[in-house]
Each structure stands twice: as structure tokens, then as C-alpha cells.
N, CA, C and O atoms as a MOPAC input file, in Angstrom:
PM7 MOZYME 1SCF
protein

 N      0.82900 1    -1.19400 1     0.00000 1
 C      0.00000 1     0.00000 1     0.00000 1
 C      0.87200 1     1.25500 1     0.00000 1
 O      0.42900 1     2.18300 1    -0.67700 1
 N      1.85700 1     1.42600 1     0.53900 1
 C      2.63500 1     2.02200 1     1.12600 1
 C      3.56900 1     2.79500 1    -0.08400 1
 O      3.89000 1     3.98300 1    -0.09300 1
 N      3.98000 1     1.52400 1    -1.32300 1
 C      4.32400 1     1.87900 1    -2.60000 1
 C      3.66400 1     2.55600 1    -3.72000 1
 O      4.16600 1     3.33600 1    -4.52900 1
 N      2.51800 1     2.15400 1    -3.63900 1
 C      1.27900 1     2.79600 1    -4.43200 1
 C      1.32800 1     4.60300 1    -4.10100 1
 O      1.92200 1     5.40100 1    -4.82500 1
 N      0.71200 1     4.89400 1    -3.09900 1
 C      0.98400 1     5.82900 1    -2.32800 1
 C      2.15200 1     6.82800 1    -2.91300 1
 O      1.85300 1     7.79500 1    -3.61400 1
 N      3.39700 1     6.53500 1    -2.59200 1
 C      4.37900 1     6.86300 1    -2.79300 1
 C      4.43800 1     6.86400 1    -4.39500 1
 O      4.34100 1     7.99900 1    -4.86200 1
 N      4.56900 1     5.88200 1    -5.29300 1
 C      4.36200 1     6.35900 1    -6.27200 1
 C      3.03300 1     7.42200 1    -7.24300 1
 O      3.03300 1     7.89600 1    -8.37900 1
 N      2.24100 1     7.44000 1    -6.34200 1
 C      1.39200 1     8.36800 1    -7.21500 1
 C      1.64600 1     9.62800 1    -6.39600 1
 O      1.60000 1    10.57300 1    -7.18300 1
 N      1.90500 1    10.07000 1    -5.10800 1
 C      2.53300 1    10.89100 1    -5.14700 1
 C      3.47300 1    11.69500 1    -5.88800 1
 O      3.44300 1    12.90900 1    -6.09300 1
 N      4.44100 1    10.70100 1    -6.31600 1
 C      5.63200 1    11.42600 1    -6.75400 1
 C      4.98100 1    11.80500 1    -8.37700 1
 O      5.15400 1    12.88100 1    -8.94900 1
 N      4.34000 1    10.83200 1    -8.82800 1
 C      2.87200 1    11.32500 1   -10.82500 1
 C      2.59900 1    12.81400 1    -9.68800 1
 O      3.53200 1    13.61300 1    -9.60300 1
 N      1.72000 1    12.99300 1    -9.13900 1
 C      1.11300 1    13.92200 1    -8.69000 1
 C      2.11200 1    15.52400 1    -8.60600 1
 O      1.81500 1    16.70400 1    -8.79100 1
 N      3.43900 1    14.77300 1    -8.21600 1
 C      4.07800 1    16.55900 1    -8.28100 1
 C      4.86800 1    16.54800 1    -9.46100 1
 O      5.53100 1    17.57500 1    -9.60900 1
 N      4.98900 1    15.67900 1   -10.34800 1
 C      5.34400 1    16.12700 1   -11.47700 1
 C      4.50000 1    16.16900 1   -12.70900 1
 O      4.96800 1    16.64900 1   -13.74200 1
 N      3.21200 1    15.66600 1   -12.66100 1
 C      2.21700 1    15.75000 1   -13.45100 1
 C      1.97800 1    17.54400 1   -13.53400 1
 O      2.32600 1    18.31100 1   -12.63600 1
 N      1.45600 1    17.87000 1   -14.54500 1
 C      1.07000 1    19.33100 1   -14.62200 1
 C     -0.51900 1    19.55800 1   -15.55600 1
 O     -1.19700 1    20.57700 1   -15.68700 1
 N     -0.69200 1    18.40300 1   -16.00200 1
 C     -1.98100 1    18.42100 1   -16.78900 1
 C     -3.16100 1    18.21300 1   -15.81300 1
 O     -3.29200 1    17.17200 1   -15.17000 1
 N     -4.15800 1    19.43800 1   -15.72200 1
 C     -5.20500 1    19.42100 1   -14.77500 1
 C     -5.76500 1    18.35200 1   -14.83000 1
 O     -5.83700 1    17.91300 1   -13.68200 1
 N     -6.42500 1    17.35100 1   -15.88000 1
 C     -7.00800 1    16.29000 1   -15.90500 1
 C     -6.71900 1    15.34200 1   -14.92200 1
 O     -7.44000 1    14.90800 1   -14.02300 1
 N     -5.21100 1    15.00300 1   -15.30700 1
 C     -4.53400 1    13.78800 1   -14.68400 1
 C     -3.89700 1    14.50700 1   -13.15600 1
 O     -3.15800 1    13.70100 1   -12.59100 1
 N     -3.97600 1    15.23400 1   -12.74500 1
 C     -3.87100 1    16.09600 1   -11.36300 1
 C     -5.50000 1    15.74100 1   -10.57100 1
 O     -5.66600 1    15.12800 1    -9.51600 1
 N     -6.53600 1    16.33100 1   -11.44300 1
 C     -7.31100 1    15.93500 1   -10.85800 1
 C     -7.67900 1    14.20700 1   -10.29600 1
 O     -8.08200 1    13.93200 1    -9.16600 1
 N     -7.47400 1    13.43600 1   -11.15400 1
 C     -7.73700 1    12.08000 1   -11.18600 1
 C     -6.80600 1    11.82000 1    -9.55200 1
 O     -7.08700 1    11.69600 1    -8.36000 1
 N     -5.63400 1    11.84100 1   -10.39200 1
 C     -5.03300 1    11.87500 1    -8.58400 1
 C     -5.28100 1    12.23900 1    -7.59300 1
 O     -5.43600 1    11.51900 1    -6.60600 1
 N     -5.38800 1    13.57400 1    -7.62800 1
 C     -6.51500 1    14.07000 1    -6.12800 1
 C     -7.72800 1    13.28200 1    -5.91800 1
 O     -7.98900 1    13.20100 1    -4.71800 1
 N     -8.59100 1    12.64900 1    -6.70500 1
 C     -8.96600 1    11.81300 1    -6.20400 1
 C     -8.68200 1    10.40500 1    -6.16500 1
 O     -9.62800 1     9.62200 1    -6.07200 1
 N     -7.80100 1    10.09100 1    -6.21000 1
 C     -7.41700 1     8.90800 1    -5.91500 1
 C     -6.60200 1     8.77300 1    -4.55600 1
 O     -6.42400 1     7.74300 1    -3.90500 1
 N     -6.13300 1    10.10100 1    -4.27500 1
 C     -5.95000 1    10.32100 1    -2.95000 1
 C     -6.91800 1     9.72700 1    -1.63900 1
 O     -6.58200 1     9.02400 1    -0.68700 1
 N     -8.24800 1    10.30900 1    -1.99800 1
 C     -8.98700 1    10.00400 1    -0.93000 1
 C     -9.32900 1     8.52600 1    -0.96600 1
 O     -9.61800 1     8.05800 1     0.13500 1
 N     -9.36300 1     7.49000 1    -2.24700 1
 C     -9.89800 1     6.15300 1    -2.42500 1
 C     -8.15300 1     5.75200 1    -1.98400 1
 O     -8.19500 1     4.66100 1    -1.41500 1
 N     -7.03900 1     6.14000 1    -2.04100 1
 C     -5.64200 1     5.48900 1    -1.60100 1
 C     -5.41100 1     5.94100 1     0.68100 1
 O     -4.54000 1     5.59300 1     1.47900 1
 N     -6.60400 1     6.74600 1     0.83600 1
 C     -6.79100 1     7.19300 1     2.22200 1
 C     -7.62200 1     5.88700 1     3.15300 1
 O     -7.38400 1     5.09700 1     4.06700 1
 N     -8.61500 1     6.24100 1     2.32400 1
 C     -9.70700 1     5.10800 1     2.60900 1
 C     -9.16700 1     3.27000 1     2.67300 1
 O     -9.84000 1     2.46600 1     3.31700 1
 N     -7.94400 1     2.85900 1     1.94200 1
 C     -7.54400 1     1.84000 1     1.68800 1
 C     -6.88000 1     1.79400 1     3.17500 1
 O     -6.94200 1     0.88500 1     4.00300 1
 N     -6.19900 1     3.10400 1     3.26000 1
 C     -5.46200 1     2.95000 1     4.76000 1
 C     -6.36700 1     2.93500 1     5.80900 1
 O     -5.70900 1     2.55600 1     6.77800 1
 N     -7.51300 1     3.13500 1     6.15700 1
 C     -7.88300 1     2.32800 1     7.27600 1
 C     -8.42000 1     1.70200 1     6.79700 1
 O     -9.31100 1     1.80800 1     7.64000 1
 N     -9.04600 1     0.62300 1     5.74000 1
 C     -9.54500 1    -0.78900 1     5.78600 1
 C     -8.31100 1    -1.30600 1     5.93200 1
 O     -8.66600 1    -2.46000 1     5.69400 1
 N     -7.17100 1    -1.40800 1     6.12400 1
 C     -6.06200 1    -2.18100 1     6.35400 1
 C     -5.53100 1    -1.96000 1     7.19100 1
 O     -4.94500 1    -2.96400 1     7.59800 1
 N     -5.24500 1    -0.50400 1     8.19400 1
 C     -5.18100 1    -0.01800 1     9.54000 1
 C     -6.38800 1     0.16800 1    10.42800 1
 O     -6.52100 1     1.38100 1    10.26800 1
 N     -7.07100 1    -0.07200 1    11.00600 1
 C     -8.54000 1    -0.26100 1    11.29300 1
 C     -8.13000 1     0.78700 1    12.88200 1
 O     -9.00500 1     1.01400 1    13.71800 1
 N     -6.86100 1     1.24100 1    13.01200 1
 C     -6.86900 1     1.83600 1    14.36800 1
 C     -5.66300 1     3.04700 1    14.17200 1
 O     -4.56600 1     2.87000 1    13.64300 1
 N     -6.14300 1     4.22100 1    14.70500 1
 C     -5.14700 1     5.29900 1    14.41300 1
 C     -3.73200 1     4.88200 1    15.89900 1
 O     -2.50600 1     4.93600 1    15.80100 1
 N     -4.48800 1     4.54800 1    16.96200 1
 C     -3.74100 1     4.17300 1    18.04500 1
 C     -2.62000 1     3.14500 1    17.32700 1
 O     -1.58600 1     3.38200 1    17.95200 1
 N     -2.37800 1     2.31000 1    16.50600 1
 C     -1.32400 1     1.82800 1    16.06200 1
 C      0.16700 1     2.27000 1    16.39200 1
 O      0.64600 1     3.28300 1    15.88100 1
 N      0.78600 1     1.56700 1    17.15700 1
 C      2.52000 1     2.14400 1    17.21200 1
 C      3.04600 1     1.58200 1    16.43400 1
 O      4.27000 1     1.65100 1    16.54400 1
 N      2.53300 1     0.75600 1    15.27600 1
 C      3.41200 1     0.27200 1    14.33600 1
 C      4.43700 1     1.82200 1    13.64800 1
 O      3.76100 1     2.85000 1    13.59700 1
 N      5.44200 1     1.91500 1    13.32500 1
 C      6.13700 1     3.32200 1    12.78700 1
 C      6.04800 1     2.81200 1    11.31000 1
 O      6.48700 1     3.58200 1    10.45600 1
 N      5.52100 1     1.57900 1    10.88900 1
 C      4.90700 1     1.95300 1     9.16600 1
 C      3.63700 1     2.71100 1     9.09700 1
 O      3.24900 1     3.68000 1     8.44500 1
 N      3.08000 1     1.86400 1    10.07600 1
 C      1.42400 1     2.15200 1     9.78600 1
 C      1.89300 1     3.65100 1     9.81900 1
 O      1.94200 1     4.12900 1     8.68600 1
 N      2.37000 1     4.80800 1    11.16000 1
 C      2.09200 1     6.22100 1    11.20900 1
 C      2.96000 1     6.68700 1    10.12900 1
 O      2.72000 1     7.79700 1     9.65200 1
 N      4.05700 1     5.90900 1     9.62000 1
 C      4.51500 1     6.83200 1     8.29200 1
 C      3.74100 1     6.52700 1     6.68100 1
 O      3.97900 1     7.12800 1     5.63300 1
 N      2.85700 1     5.51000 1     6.88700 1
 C      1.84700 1     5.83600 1     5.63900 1
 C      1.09100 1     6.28200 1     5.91500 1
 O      0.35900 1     6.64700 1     4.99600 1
 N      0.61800 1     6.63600 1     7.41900 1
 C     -0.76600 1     7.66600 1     7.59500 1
 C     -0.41900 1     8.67700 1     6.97600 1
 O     -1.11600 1     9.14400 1     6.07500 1
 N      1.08700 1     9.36100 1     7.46700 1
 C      1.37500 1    10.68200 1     7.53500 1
 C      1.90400 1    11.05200 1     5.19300 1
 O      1.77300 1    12.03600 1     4.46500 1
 N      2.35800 1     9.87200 1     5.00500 1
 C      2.46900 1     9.71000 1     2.99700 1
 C      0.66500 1     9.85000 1     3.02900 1
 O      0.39900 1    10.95400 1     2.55500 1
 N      0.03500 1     9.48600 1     3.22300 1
 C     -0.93400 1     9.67500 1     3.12100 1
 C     -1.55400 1    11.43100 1     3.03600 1
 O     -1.59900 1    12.21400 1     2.08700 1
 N     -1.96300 1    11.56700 1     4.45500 1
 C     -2.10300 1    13.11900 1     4.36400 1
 C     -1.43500 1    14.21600 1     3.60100 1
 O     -1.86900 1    15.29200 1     3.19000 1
 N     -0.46400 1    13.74900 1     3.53700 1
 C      0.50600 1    14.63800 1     2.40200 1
 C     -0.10100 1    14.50400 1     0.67500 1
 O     -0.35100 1    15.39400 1    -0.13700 1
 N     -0.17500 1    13.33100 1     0.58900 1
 C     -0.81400 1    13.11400 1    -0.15800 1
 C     -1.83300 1    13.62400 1    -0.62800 1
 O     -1.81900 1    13.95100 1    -1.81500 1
 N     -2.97300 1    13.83000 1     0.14800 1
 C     -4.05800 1    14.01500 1     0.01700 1
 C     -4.18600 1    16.15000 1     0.11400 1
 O     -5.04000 1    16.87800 1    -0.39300 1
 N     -3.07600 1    16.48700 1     0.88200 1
 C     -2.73500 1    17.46400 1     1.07500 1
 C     -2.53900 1    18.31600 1    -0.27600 1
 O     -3.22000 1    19.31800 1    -0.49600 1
 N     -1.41800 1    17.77600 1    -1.28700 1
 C     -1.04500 1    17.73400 1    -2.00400 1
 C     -1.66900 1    18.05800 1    -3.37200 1
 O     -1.50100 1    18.91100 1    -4.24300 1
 N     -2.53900 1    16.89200 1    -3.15000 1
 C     -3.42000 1    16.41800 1    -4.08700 1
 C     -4.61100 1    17.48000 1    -4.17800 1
 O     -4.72000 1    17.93000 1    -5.31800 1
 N     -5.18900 1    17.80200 1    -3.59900 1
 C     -6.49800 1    18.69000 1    -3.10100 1
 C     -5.39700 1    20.01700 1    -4.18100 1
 O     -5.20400 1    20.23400 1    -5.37700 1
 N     -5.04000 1    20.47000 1    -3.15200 1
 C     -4.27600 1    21.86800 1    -3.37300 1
 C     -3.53400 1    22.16200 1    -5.24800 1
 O     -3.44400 1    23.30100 1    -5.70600 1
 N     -3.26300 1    21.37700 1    -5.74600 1
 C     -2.46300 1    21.45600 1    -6.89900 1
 C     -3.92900 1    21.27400 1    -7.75200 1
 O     -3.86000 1    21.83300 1    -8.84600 1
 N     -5.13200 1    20.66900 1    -7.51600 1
 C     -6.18000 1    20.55100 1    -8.09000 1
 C     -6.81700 1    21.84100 1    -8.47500 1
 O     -7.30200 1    22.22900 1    -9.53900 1
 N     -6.65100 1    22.49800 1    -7.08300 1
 C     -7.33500 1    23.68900 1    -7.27100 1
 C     -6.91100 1    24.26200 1    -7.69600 1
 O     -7.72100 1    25.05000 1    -8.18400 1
 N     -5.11300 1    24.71900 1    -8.14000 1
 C     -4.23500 1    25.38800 1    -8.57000 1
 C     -4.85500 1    25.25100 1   -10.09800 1
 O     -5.50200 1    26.15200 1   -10.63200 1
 N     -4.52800 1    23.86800 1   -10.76500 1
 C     -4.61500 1    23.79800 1   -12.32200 1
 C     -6.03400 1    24.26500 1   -12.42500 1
 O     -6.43800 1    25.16000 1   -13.16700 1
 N     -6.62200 1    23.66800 1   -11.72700 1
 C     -8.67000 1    23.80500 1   -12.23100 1
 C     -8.91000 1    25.16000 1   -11.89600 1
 O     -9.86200 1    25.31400 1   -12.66100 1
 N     -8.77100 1    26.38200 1   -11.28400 1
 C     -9.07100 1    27.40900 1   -10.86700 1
 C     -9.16500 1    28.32000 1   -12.45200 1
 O     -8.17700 1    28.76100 1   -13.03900 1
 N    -10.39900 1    28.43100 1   -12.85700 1
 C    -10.22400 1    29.61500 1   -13.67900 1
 C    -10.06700 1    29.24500 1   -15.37900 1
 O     -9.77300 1    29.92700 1   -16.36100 1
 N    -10.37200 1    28.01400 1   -15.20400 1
 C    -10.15200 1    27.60300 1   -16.86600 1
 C    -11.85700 1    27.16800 1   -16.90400 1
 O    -12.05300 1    26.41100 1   -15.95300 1
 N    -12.89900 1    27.35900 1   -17.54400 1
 C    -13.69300 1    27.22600 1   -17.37300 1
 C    -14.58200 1    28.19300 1   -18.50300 1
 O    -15.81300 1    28.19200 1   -18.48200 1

């Protein structure tokens, strides 16, 4: 899970075409959602589980924000 993640991250900051920016941003939230059907507890001390929470949020961080960047204003 953890690779997935990480690699569409890294599409996501070098992608520049709003389409495929957008797609990613949402795939953010369906690659979020994967992390707790497979982490079912934020209390976890595993230090993978909290460093794909935290690839995660970034992610999703990421993702949101660069969406709005390309999509803002072309319309």
C-alpha cells in the first residue's frame, strides 16, 4: 500500500496536466480510505502504519491543493 501511495505521489508533483492532477486528487482520498480498511486503528505504534498515515495526508494534502491550482479559472 505504502508503494502505491508513494508512487502516485511522486505522478502527482510532477504531473502538470489538470485532468490527470485531478484524477489523482482523487485517488488520494480512495488510496486514504484503503489505509484504514487495512489499519482499522489510528492508536497503532506500528512506525509503518504512522509513516503511511502521515504519505498519506501529504498526499491528500497535495493532491487537493495542486487541483485547485490547475482547475481554478479555466472554465
Amino acid at each position: 500500500m505504502d508503494i502505491i501511495t508513494w508512487a502516485l505521489l511522486i505522478a502527482i508533483l510532477m504531473i502538470k496536466q489538470p485532468i490527470i492532477v485531478a484524477f489523482l486528487a482523487f485517488s488520494s482520498l480512495i488510496t486514504i480510505m484503503l489505509h484504514f480498511n487495512i489499519f482499522e486503528d489510528t492508536r497503532d505504534t506500528n512506525p509503518l502504519t504512522r509513516i503511511d498515515l502521515g504519505v498519506q495526508v501529504v498526499f491528500i494534502l497535495v493532491g487537493v491543493v495542486k487541483a485547485f491550482i490547475y482547475g481554478g479559472g479555466r472554465y
